[in-house]
C-alpha positions as CSV (number, residue, x, y, z in Angstrom):
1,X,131.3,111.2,106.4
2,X,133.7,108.8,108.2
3,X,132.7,109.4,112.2
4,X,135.3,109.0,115.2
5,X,132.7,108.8,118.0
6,X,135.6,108.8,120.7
7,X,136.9,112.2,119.7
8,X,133.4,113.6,118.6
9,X,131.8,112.6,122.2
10,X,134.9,113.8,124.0
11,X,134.9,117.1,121.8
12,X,131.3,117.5,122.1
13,X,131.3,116.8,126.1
14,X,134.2,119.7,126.5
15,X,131.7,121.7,124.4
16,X,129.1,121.1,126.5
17,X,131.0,121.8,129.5
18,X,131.7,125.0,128.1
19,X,128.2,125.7,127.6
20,X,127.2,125.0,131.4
21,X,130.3,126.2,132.6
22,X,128.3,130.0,133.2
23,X,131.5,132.2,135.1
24,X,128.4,133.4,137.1
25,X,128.0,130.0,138.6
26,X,131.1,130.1,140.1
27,X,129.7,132.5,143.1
28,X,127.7,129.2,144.3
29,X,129.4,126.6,145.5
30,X,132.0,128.6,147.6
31,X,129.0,129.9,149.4
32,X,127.5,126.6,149.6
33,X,130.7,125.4,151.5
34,X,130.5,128.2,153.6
35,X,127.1,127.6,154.9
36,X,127.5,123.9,155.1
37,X,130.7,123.4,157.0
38,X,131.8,119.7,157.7
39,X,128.4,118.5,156.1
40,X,129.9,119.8,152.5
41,X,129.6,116.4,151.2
42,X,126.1,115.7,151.7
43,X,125.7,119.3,150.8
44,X,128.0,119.0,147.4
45,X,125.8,115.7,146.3
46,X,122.4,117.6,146.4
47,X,124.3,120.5,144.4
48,X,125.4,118.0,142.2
49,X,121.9,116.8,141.4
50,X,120.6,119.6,140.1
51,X,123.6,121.3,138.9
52,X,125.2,118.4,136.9
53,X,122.7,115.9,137.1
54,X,120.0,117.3,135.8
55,X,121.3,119.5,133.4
56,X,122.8,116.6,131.6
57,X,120.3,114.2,131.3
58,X,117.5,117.6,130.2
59,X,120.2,117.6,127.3
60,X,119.6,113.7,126.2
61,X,115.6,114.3,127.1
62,X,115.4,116.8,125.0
63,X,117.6,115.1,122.5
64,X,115.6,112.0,122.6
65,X,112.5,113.9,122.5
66,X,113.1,116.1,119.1
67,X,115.3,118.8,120.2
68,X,113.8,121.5,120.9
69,X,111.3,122.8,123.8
70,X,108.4,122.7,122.1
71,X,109.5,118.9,121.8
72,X,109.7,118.2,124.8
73,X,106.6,120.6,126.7
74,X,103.9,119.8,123.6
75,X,103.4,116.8,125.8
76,X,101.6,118.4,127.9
77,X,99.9,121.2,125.5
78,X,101.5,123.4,122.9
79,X,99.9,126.2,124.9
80,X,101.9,125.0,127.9
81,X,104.8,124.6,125.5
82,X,105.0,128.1,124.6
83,X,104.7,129.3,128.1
84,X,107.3,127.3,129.7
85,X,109.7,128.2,126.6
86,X,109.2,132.0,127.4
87,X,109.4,131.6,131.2
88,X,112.9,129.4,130.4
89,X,114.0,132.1,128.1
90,X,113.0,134.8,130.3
91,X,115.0,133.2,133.5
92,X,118.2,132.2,131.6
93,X,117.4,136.1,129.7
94,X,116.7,139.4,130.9
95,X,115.2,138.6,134.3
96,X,117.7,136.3,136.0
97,X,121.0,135.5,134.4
98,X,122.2,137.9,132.1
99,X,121.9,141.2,134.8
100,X,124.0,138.7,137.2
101,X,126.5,138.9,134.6
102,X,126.9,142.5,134.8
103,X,126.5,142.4,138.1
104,X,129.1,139.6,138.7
105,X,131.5,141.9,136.7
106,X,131.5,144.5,138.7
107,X,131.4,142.8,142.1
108,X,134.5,140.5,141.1
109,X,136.0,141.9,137.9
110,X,135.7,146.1,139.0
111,X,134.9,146.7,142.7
112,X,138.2,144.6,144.2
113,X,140.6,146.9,142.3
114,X,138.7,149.7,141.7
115,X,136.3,150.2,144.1
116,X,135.2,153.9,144.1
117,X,134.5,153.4,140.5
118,X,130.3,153.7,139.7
119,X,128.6,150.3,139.4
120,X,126.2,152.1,137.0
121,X,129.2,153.0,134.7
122,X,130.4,149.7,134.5
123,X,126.9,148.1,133.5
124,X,126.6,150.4,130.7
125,X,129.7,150.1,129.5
126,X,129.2,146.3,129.7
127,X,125.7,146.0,128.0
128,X,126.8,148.6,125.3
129,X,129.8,146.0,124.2
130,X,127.4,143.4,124.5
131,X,124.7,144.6,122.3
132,X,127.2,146.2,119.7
133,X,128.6,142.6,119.3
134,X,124.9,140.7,119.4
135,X,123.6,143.0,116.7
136,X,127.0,142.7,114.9
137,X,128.2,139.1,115.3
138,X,131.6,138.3,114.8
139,X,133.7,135.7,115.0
140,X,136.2,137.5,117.6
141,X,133.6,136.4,120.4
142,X,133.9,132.6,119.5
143,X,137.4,133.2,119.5
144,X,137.6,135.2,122.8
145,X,135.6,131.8,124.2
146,X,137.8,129.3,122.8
147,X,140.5,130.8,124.6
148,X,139.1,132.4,128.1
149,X,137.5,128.9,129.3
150,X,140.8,127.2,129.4
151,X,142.1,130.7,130.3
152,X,139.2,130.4,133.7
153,X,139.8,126.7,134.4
154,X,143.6,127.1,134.8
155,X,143.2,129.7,137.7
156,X,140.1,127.6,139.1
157,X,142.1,124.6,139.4
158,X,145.3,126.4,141.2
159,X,143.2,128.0,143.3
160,X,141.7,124.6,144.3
161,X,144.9,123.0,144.5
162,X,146.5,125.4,146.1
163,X,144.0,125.7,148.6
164,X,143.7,121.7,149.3
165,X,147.7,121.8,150.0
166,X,147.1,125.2,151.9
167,X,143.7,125.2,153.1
168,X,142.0,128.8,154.2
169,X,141.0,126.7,157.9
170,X,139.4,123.7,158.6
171,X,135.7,123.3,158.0
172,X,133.6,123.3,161.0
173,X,130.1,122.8,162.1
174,X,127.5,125.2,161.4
175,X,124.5,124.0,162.5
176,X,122.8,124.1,158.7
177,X,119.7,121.9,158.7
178,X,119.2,119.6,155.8
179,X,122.4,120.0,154.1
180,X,121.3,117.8,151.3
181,X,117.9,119.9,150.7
182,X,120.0,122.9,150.7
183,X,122.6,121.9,147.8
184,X,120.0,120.4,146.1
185,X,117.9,123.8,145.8
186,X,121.0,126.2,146.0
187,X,121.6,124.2,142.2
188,X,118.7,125.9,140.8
189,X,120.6,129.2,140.7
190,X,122.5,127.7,138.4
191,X,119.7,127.4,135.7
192,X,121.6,124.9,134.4
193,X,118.4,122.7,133.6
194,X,116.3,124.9,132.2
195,X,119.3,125.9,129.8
196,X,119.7,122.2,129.1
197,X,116.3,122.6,127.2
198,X,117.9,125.0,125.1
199,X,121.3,122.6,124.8
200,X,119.6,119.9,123.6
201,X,118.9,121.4,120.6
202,X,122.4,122.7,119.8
203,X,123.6,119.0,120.1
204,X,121.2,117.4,118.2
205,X,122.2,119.9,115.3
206,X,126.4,119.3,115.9
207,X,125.6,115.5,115.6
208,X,123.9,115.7,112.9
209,X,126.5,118.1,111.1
210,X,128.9,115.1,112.2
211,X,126.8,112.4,110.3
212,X,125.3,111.3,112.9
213,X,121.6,110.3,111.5
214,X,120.4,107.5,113.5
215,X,118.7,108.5,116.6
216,X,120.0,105.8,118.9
217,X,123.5,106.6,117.7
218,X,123.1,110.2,118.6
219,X,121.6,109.8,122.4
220,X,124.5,107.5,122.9
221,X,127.3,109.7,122.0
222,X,125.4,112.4,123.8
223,X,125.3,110.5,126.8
224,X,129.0,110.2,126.5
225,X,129.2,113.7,125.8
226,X,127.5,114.5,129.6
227,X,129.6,112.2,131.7
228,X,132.8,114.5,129.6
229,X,130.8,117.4,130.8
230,X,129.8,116.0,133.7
231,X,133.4,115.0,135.4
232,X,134.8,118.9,134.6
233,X,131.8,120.1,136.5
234,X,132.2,118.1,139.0
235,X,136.0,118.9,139.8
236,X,135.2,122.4,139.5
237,X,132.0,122.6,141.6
238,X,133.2,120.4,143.9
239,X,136.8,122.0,144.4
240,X,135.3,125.3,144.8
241,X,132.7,124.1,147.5
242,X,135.3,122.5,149.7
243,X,137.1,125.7,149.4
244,X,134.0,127.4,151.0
245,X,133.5,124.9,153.5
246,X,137.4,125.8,154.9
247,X,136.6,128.8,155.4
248,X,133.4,128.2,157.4
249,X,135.5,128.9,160.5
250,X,137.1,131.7,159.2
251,X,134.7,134.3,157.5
252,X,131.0,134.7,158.7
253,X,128.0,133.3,157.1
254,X,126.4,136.6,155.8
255,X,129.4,137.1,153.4
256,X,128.2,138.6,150.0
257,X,128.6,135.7,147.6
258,X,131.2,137.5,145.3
259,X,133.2,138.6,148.1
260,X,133.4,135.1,149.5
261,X,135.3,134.2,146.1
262,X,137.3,137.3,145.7
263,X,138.4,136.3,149.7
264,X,139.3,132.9,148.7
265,X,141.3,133.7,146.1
266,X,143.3,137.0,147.8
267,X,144.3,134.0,150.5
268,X,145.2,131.4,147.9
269,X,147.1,133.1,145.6
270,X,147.5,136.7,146.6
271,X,146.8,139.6,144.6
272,X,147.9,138.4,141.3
273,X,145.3,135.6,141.4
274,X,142.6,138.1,142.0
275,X,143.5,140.5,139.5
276,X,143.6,136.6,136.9
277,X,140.3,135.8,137.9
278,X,138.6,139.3,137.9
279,X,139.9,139.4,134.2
280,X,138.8,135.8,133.8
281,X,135.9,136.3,134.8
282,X,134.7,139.7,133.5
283,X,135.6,138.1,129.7
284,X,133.8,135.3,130.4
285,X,130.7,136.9,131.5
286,X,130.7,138.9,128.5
287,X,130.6,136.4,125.9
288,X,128.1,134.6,128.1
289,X,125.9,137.8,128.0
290,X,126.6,137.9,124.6
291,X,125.4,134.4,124.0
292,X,122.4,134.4,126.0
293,X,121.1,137.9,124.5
294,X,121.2,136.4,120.8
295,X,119.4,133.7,122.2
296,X,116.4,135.4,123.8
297,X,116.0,137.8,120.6
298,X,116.5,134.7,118.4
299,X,113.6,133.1,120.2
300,X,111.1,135.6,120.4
301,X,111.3,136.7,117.1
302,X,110.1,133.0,115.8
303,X,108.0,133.3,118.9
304,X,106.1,136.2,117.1
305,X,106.6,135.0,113.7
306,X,108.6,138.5,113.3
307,X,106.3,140.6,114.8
308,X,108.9,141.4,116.9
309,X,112.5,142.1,115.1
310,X,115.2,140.5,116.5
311,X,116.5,144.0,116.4
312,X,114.2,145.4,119.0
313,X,114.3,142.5,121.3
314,X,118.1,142.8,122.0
315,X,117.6,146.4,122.7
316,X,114.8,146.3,125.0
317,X,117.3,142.9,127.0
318,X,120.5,145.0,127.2
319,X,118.7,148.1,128.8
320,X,116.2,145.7,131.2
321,X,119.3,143.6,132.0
322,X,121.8,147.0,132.6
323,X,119.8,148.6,135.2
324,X,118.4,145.2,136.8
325,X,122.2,144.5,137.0
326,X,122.6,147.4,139.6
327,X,120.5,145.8,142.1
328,X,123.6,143.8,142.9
329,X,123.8,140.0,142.5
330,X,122.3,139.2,146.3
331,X,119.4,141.2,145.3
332,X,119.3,139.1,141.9
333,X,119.5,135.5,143.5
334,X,116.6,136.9,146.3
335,X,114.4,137.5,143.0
336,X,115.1,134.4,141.8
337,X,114.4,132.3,144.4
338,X,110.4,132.3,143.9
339,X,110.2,131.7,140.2
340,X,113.1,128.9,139.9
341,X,111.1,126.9,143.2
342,X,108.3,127.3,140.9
343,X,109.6,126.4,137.6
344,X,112.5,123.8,138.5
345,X,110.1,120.9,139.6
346,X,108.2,121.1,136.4
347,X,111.4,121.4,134.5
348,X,112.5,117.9,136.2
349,X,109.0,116.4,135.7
350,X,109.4,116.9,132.3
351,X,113.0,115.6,132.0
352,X,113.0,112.5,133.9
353,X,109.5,111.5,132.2
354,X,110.5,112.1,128.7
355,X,113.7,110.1,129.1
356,X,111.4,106.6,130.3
357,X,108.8,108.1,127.9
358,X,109.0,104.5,126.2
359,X,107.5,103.3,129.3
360,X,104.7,105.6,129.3
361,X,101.7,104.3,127.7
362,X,99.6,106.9,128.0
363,X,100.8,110.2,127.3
364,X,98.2,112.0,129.3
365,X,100.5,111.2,132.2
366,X,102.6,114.2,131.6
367,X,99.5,116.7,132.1
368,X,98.7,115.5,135.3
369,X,102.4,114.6,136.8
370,X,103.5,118.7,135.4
371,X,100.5,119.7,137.1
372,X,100.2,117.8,140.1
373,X,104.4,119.3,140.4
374,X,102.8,122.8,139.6
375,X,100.2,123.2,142.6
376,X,102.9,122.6,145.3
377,X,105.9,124.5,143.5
378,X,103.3,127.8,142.7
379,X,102.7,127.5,146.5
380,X,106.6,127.0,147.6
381,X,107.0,129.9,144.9
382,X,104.3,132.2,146.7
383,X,106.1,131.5,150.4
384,X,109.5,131.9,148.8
385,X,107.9,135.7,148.1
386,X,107.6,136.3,152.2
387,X,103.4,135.3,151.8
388,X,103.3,133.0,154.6
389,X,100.0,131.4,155.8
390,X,99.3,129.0,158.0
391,X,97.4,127.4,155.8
392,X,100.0,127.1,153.1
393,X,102.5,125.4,155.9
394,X,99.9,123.5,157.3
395,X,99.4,121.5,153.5
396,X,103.5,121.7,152.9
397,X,104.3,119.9,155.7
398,X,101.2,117.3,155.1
399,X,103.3,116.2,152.4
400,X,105.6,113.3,152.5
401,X,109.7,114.3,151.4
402,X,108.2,118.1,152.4
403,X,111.2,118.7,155.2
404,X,113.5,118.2,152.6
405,X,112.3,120.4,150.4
406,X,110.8,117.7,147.5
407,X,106.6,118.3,148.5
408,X,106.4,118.2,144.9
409,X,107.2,114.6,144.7
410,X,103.9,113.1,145.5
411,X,101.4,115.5,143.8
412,X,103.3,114.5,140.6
413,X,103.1,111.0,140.6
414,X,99.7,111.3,141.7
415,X,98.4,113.8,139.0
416,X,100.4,111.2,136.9
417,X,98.7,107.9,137.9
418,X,94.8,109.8,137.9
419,X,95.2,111.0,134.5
420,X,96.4,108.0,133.2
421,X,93.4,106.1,134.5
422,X,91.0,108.6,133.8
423,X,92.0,108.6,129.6
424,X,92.0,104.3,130.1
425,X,88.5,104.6,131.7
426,X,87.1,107.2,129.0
427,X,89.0,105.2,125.9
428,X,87.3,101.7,127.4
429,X,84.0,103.7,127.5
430,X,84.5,104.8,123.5
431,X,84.9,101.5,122.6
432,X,81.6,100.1,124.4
């Protein structure tokens, strides 16, 4: 097969911009703006980290790894493994991101033009068209998706434009503390990352379909692939949280994430631009729900060796995720808060370790650095909940890199460096 790497990584990195490019990510970085005023750029590069960053290279660690998560987590255990696969699966699944679809829907596709109309309505309505097309797949979805991203980025972008030229108001100071600590954390929302695990995998399998067999080959046009990916996010994320940041002096702080954007819009480009990107939007949440559902029943039905049919599995998601979807989307990014401060850490542990895994002599490394990251994100996890001790603050703040939110640091290189001794120490013993 006669390979063009130029087009395949360019092809391959608009791909994968469609894959991270969730329409429900869109609600955070005019809010980040918002809350961050003139300090949007040190803001916007924490954001960046872990909603570009991070997502791209989990894609090539997982790539270079084998490409899938049990690749990448068996490092640790295959126990392990399994559990971090189903947490991942669950967060990007029923519990976190497919309700905020529904619930992004009706906030930004429904409630500005029709807003007497039952939310409750709308998400069944929604999750009965999304699990009549995951149990029936058809190629009219792919289509839809070809079509609506380019659809979604054309409105984006004259938004942004238009609102550079014609800005909302000027940003101003808002007194947020640790700007960089707060993009950097506000990025987990995205789940970006943890999807990235599941990414890798549908890479590995395009480049191989492209003839790409040799493994260095493949990381490299990969790698290409996520700057292409990485760029468009970048524009967009970082269009969209100027945007909020003008508007710091104009709307207050507490505003509702999907109203902020709905706002932004109405001023930008008037009331056809709101009706464009509530259309947009609602279509492109949709075939992200529909994605994402197919996903989770795919996975749990290998999971459970077919103990559970794939059948059931989209059922029981589309009627979790349609009433969880009522809660509203603030509600939905409060729940999430605890378990992505819990999970996110071990998710970067892993990535950033498997991607200098050449340097790592002794693979025991990963245990201890995953769980030396575990102890202080369970307990960031249990205060994100409201369960504040003093005792829990007293051993955050003990912790070098605590104040900006990266106690984790530390305990992972730690729980790397004792590990690692104590399998050299009990291998010299063997040998004696």
């Amino acid at each position: 097969m006669k390979k063009n790497q130029t087009k395949d990584f360019f092809v391959l990195g608009l791909a994968l911009f469609a894959m991270f490019f969730g329409a429900g990510n869109l609600i955070f970085p005019p809010a980040l703006g918002l809350a961050s005023g003139d300090k949007w750029l040190a803001c916007a590069i924490g954001f960046f980290l872990t909603g570009i960053g991070m997502p791209i290279l989990g894609v090539l660690a997982v790539s270079k790894a084998g490409g899938t998560i049990d690749d990448l987590a068996s490092k640790v255990n295959p126990t392990f493994s399994k559990i971090l696969g189903t947490i991942i699966i669950l967060a990007i699944g029923p519990l976190l991101a497919i309700p905020r679809t529904g619930a992004t829907v009706y906030e930004m596709g429904i409630k500005p033009m029709f807003p007497e109309f039952s939310p409750i309505i709308v998400s069944v309505i929604y999750f009965a068209i999304t699990l009549f097309f995951v149990i029936k797949p058809s190629g009219i979805v792919d289509s839809i998706g070809k079509i609506l991203t380019p659809a979604l980025l054309v409105i984006i972008f004259a938004i942004i434009i238009k609102g550079i030229v014609d800005p909302v108001g000027a940003p101003v100071s808002t007194g947020v503390a640790n700007p960089f600590s707060k993009g950097f954390t506000e990025g987990y929302q995205t789940m970006d990352a943890l999807a990235s695990i599941v990414f890798g995998g549908i890479m590995m399998l395009s480049l191989a379909q492209k003839g790409y067999d040799d493994k260095k080959e493949q990381i490299s046009v990969a790698m290409k692939a996520g700057v292409v990916a990485g760029i468009g996010l970048a524009l967009v994320y970082g269009g969209l949280l100027y945007l909020g940041s003008t508007a710091s002096g104009v709307f207050p702080q507490d505003m509702a994430r999907t109203d902020l954007i709905v706002a932004i819009t109405q001023n930008v480009l008037g009331n056809w631009g709101t009706i464009g990107i509530a259309l947009a939007v609602s279509l492109a949440c949709l075939t992200t729900s529909i994605g994402l559902t197919a996903t989770v029943g795919n996975y749990f039905e290998e999971l459970t060796n077919g103990k559970l049919s794939y059948k059931m599995i989209v059922i029981g998601t589309v009627i979790f995720s349609a009433v969880f979807a009522n809660v509203g989307v603030e509600n939905i990014v409060k729940f999430a808060v605890p378990l992505l401060v819990t999970v996110y850490p071990v998710a970067i542990v892993l990535i950033l370790m498997s991607l200098f895994d050449n340097l790592i002599k002794n693979k025991k490394a990963y245990t201890g650095a995953v769980y030396g990251a575990l102890v202080v994100s369970l307990i960031d996890g249990v205060s994100a909940m409201g369960v504040n001790t003093e005792f829990i603050s007293r051993f955050i703040k003990m912790l070098p890199l605590s104040g900006a939110g990266f106690a984790w640091v530390l305990p992972a290189a730690v729980g790397a460096v004792i590990t690692s001794m104590i399998m050299k120490n009990r291998e010299e013993s063997s040998t004696l």
